[in-house]
C-alpha positions, 0 to 999 in steps of 0.5 A: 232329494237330499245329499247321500253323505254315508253309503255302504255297500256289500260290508263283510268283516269276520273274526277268525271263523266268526262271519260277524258282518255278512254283506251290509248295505246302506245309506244315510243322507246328510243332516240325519240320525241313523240308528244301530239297534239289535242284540249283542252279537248282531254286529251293530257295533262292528258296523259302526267300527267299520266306518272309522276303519277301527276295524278293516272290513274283508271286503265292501264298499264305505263311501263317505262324501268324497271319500271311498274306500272298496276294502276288497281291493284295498291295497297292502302296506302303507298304501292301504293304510293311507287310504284308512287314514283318509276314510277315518278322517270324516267321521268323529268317533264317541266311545262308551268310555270317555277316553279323555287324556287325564293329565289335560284339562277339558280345553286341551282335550278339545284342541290337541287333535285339532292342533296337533292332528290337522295343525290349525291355527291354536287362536282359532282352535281354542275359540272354537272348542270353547263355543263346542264346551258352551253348546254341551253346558260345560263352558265353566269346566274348560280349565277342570282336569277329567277327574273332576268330572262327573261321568256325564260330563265326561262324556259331554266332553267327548261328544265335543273332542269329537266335534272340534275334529269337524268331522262330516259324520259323528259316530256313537258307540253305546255312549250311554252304556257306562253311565250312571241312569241318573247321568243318561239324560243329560247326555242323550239331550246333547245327542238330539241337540247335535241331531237337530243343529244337522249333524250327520249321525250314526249310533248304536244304542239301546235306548229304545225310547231314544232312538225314537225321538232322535232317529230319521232311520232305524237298522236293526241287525241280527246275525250280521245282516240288517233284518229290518230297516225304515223310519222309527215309525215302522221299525220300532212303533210297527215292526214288520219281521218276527225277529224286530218283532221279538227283539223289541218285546224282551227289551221294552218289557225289561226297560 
């Protein structure tokens, strides 16, 4: 049986009277693709927030390899923040915007986390963040400053900033949303390569057609709970909840 690399259990998280997670629970073995899908709202993002303690739960369980955390008796101060830090150190975040550091170049965007974060030998880093720029297609831009870029190509980059922490898990926040559709592509064919090599992945999209192809398990959410999860064969090709059922006409239909 394969290794359980995330394992959420019991996940709450509000915003002042908003309830926008309501009790999550999940797991997702090592070496697979697990995708977020629901309408805006649902908490698909949050979710995914809460496992790089961007946003701190109310209360539940996050487990990532070794690593847990039970936020509902997380304690306060430093101690609290200590064990955050701890969790977010597993996983590698991808935003929909790039965030690159503009006034560094493609290289240095790669290996400041590395060597300054997790003071790694700087010889070593930069060996590895140009194989990282060579798997995403951008060994030539290593020296090329973030504006240089197309947005595809910043987002390349950031899926291997992301990489270059060797996190256990990569997360993904929409990060096709703010592309050009032209743009898209290029950047999902990194996130299925990523996907093939046995990295440990959790994504929110809406790439229905995407999420097909690259995902081992599918949770759709509404209202802060998972209404329907299983292999995209099931919840995507065969959904079983009138609210899946529902979700996935209105946005095939638009696509």
């Amino acid at each position: 049986m394969t290794d359980i690399r995330i394992e959420v259990t019991g996940l709450k998280k509000s915003f002042g009277d908003l309830n926008v997670l309501r009790g999550i629970d999940f797991t997702t073995p090592r070496g697979t693709s697990t995708v977020l899908l629901g309408p805006s709202g649902s908490g698909k993002t949050t979710l995914l927030r809460s496992l790089n303690v961007l946003d701190t739960p109310d209360a539940g369980v996050v487990r990532i390899d070794d690593v847990s955390v039970d936020f509902s008796a997380l304690p306060a101060g430093k101690a609290g923040r200590a064990e955050g830090r701890r969790l977010r150190a597993q996983s590698g975040m991808v935003f929909q915007s790039h965030n690159l550091f503009p006034h560094r170049t493609v290289l240095e965007n790669l290996t400041e986390g590395p060597i300054v974060a997790q003071k790694r030998p700087v010889d070593e880093v930069v060996a590895e963040a140009r194989v990282l720029l060579d798997q995403v297609g951008l060994a030539e831009k290593a020296d090329s400053y973030p504006y240089q870029l197309s947005g595809g190509q910043q987002q390349r980059v950031g899926i291997a900033r992301a990489l270059a922490l060797k996190p256990r898990v990569v997360l993904f926040d929409e990060p096709t949303s703010a592309l050009d559709p032209e743009l898209v592509g290029e950047v999902l064919a990194v996130i299925k390569d990523l996907a093939s090599q046995g990295w440990t992945t959790v994504i929110v999209t809406h790439e229905i057609r995407f999420a097909e192809k690259v995902a081992d398990q599918v949770l759709f959410l509404d209202g802060g709970v998972i209404v329907e999860s299983g292999p995209p064969a099931q919840v995507i090709a065969e959904p079983r909840e009138e609210r899946t059922q529902r979700f996935l006409r209105r946005v095939l239909d638009h696509g």
